[in-house]
C-alpha positions in Angstrom: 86.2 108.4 72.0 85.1 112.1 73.0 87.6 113.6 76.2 85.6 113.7 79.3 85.0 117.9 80.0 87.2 118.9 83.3 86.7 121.2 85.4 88.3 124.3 84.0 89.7 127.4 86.6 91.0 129.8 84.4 91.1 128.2 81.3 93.5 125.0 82.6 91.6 121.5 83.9 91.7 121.0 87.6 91.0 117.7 88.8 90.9 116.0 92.0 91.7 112.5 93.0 91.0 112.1 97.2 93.6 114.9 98.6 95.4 115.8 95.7 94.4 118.3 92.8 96.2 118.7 89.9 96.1 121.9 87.5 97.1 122.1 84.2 96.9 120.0 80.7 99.1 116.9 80.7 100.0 117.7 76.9 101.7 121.1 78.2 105.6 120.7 79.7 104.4 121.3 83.2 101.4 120.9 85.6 100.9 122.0 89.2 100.3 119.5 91.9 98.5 120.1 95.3 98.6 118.2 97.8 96.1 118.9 101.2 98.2 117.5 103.9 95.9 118.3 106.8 92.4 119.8 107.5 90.5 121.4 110.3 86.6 121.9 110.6 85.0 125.3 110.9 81.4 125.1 111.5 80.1 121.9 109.4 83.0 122.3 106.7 86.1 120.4 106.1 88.3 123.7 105.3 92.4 122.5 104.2 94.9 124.4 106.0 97.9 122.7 104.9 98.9 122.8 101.1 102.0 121.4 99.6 102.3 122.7 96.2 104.4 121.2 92.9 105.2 123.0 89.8 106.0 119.6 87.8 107.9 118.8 84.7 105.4 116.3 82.0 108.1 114.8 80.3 108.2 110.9 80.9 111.7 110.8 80.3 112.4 112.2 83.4 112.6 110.8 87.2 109.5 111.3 89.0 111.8 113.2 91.6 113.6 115.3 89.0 110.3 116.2 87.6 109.6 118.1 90.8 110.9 121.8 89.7 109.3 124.0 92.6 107.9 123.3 95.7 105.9 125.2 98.8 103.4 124.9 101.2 100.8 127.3 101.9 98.3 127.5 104.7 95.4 127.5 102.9 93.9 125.6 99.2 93.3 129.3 98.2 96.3 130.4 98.6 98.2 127.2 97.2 96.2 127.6 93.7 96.9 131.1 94.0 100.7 130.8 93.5 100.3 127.7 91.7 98.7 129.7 89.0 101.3 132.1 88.6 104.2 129.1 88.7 102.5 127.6 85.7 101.7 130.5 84.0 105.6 131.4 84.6 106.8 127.9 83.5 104.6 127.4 80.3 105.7 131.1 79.2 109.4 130.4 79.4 109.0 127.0 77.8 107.2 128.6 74.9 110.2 131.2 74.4 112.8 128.1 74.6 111.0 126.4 71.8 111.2 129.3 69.4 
């Protein structure tokens, strides 16, 4: 069975699933998790200005509250994939340098 193309930003899927995106490939140690806790309208869009964001361990073997390793919110979805970019990017780097 062929995978199902994602979305790709910047060369990582991003899915959504109602308020909640997640960034990142589920075969890598970490993801990113965002989670739009509340919106307001401007004009005739839907535009989220609260943003809790998750840097999140994969590994099954651990509790789904352990797996949480960073956390923030930011007031806006641009800003939340914004840092959640650089917390993966951080996270997948220094778990490739503990593996060698």
């Amino acid at each position: 069975m062929a995978e199902t193309p994602f979305f790709q930003y910047k060369g990582r899927p991003l899915v959504r699933c109602g308020h909640i995106l997640y960034y990142g490939n589920m075969r890598d140690p970490f993801i990113i998790k965002m989670i739009i806790k509340s919106k307001q309208t401007v004009g005739d869009m839907e535009i989220a200005d609260k943003v809790t964001i998750q840097l999140i361990n994969t590994d099954p073997n651990i509790s789904p509250r352990k797996a949480i390793v960073k956390t923030s919110e930011k007031p806006s979805l641009y800003l939340a994939i914004d840092i959640g970019v650089v917390w993966l990017q951080k996270a997948l780097r220094e778990a490739a340098k503990n593996d060698t």
